[in-house]
N, C-alpha and C positions, 0 to 999 in steps of 0.2 A: 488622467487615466483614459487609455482608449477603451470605448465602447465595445462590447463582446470580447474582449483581448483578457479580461482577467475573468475566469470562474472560480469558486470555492464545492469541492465535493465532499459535502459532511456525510460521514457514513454510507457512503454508496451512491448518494442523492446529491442532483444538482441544487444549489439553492438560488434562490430568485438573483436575477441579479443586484437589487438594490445590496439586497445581505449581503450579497457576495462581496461588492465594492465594498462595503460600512467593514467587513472583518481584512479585506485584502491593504486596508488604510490601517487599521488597527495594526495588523502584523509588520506593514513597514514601517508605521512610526517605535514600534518595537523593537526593531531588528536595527534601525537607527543609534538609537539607543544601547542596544545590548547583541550586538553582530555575532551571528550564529546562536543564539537562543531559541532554540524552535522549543525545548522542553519549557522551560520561562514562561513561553507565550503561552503554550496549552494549557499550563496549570494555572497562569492569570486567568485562562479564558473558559476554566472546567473543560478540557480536552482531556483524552491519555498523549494521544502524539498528534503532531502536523508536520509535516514534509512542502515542500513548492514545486512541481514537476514543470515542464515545460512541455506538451504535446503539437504538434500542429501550426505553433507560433503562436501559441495561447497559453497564459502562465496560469496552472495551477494549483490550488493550495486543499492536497487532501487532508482532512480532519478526522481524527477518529474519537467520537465520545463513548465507544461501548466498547466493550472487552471483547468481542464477540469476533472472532476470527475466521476466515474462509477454512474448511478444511481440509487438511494437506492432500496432496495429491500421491493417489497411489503408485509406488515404483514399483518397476517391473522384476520379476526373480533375476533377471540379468544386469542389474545394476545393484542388485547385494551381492555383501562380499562372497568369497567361494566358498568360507566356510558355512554362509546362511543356507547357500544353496544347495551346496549337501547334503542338511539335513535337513531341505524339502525332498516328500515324497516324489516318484520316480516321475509320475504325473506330471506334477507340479513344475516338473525342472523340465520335463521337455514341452511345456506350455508356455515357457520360458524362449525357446531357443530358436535363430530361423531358420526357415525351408528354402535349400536352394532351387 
């Protein structure tokens, strides 16, 4: 394993790199084993999910152990349907709309 080329982000957080190596070996000798098991691994390893991403030419492996979710992002009145925007007030729907 190259050095700085593999990180692990648990929860948001980088984790050290020793950790990082020690689980990024854990998950290939798993995936060895049991190719495309990512659910497998997590619940071997008390995760809910793990994914591998590749950014930058650096592999990595986000982990998630809490339920706790970003939340979602709000859409604008102009990407609900026609019917939603209807029955926003008159306001609302041209707060929505653009000025040429």
């Amino acid at each position: 394993m190259t050095e700085g080329r593999l990180s692990v982000v648990r929860d948001g957080v980088d984790l050290p790199e020793e950790q990082a190596r020690a689980l990024w070996r854990a998950f290939s000798e798993h995936m060895e084993r049991s190719r495309h098991d990512f659910d497998g691994f997590a619940r071997d390893h008390g995760f809910l999910s793990v994914r591998a991403e590749h950014r930058r030419g650096r592999a990595i492996l986000i982990v998630s152990s809490t339920a706790s979710m970003p939340p979602p992002r709000p859409s604008r009145p102009s990407q609900q349907p026609r019917k939603a925007r209807e029955s926003m007030p008159p306001q609302a729907r041209a707060a929505g709309t653009k000025r040429r």
